[in-house]
C-alpha beads as a LAMMPS data file, in Angstrom:
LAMMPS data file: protein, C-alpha beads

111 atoms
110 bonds

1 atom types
1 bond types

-500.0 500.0 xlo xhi
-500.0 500.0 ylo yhi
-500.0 500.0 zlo zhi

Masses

1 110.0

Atoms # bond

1 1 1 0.000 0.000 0.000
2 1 1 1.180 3.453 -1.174
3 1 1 1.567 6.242 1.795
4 1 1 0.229 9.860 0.748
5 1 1 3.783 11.942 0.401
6 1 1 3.142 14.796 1.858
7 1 1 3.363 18.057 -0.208
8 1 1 6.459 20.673 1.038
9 1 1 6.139 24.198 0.777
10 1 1 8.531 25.436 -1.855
11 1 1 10.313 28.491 -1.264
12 1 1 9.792 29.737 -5.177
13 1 1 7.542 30.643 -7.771
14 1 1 6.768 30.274 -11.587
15 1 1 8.042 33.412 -12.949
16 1 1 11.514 34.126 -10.663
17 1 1 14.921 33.958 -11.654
18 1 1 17.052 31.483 -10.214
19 1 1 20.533 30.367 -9.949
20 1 1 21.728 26.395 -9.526
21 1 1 23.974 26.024 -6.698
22 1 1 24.914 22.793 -7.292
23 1 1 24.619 19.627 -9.945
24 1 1 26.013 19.448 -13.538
25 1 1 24.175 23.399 -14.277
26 1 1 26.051 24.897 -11.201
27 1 1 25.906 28.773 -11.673
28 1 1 23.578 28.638 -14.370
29 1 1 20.696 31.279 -14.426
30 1 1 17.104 30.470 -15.468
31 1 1 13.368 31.737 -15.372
32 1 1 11.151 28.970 -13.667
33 1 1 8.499 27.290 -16.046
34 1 1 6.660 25.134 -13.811
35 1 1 6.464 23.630 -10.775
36 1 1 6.303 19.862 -9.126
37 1 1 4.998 20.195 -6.069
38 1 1 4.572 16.410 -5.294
39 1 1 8.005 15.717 -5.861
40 1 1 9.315 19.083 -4.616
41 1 1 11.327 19.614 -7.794
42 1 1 10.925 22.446 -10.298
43 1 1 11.418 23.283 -14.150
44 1 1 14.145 26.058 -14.805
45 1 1 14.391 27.189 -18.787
46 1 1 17.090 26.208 -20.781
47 1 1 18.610 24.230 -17.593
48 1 1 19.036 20.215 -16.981
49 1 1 18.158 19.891 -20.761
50 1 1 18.056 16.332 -22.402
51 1 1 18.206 15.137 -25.536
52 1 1 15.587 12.262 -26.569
53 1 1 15.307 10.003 -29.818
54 1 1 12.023 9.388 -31.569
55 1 1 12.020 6.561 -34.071
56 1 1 10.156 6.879 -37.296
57 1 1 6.274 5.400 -36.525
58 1 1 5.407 5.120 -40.691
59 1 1 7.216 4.856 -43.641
60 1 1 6.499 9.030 -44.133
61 1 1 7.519 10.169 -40.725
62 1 1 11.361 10.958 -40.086
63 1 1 13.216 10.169 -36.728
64 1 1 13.396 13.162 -34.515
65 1 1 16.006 14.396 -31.853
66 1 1 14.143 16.530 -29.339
67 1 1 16.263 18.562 -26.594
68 1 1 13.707 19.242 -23.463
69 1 1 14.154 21.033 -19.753
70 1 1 13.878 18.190 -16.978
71 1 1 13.161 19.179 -13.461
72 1 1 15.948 19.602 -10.748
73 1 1 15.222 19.651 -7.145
74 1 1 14.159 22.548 -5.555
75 1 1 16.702 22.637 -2.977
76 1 1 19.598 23.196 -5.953
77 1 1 18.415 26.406 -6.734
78 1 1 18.549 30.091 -4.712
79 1 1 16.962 33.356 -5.533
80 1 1 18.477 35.858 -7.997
81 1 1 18.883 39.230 -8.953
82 1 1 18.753 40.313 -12.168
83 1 1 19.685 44.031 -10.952
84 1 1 22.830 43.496 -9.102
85 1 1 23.660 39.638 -10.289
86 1 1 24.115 37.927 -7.124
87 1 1 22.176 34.591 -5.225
88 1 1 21.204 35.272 -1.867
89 1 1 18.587 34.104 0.595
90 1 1 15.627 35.434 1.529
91 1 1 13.381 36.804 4.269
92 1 1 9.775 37.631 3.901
93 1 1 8.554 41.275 5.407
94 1 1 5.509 43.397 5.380
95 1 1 5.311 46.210 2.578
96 1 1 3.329 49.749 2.840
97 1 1 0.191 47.878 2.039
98 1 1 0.551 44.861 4.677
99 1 1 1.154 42.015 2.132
100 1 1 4.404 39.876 1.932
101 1 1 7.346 40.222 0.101
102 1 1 10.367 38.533 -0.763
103 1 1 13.749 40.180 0.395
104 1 1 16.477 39.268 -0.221
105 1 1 19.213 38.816 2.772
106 1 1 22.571 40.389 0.827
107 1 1 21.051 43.347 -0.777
108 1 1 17.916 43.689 0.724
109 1 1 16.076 44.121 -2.779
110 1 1 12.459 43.081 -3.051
111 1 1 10.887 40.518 -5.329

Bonds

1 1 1 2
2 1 2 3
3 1 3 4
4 1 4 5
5 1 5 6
6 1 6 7
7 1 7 8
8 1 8 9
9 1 9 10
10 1 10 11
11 1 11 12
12 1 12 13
13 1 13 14
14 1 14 15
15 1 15 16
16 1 16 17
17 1 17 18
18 1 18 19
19 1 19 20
20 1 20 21
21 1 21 22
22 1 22 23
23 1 23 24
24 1 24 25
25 1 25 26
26 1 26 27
27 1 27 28
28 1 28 29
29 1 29 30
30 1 30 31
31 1 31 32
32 1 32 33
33 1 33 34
34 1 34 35
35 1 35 36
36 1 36 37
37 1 37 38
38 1 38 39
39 1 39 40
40 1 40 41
41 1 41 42
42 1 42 43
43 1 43 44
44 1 44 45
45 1 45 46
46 1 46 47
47 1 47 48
48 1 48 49
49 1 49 50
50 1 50 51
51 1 51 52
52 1 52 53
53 1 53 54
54 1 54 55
55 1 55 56
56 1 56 57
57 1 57 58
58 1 58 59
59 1 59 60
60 1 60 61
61 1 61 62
62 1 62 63
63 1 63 64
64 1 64 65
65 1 65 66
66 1 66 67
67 1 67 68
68 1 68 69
69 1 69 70
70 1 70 71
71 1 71 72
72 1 72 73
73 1 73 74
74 1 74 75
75 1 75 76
76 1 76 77
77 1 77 78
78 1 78 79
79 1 79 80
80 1 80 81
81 1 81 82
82 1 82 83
83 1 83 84
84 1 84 85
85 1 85 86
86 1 86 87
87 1 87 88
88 1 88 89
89 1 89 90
90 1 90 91
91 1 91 92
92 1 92 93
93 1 93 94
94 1 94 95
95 1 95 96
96 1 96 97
97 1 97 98
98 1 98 99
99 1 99 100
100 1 100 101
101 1 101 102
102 1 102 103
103 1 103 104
104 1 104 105
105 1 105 106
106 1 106 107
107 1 107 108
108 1 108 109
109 1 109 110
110 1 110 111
């Protein structure tokens, strides 16, 4: 019998810019695509790409080679900025209008 896993929290978003801090992509910067939240691992563009073979199915059809983005753990990557080009952690704080934001730790620039 199968046990539920139980869904983590992940500590990013579709939409922010990462950078890998470890693995084959280390110091590689991406956008995030999608996220996995069952298996706590995440889709970064043009990082972890593979390359897959598709035979010909009929006579007409040609082989392909198709190069995709496969997902890396969440805990390889760390928050980026874009402005100042550095990975930090991050802290979450009140703004003006009492919702939460991202800061980050070394430059203490919103996201």
């Amino acid at each position: 019998m199968k046990k539920n896993k139980k869904q983590q929290k992940m500590h990013v978003k579709t939409g922010e810019t990462v950078q890998v801090i470890s693995g084959n992509d280390k110091g590689k910067i991406g956008k995030i695509i999608r996220i996995l939240k069952k298996s706590s691992k995440i889709i970064v563009e043009n990082i972890n790409i593979r390359t897959k073979h598709i035979k010909p199915q009929k006579e007409v059809n040609n082989g392909k080679i198709i190069t995709t983005e496969m997902p890396i753990h969440s805990s390889k990557v760390m928050l980026y900025s874009t402005k100042n080009k550095i990975a930090s952690r991050y802290y979450t704080a009140l703004n003006i209008n009492n919702k939460k934001q991202k800061v980050l730790k070394k430059n203490n620039e919103t996201i």
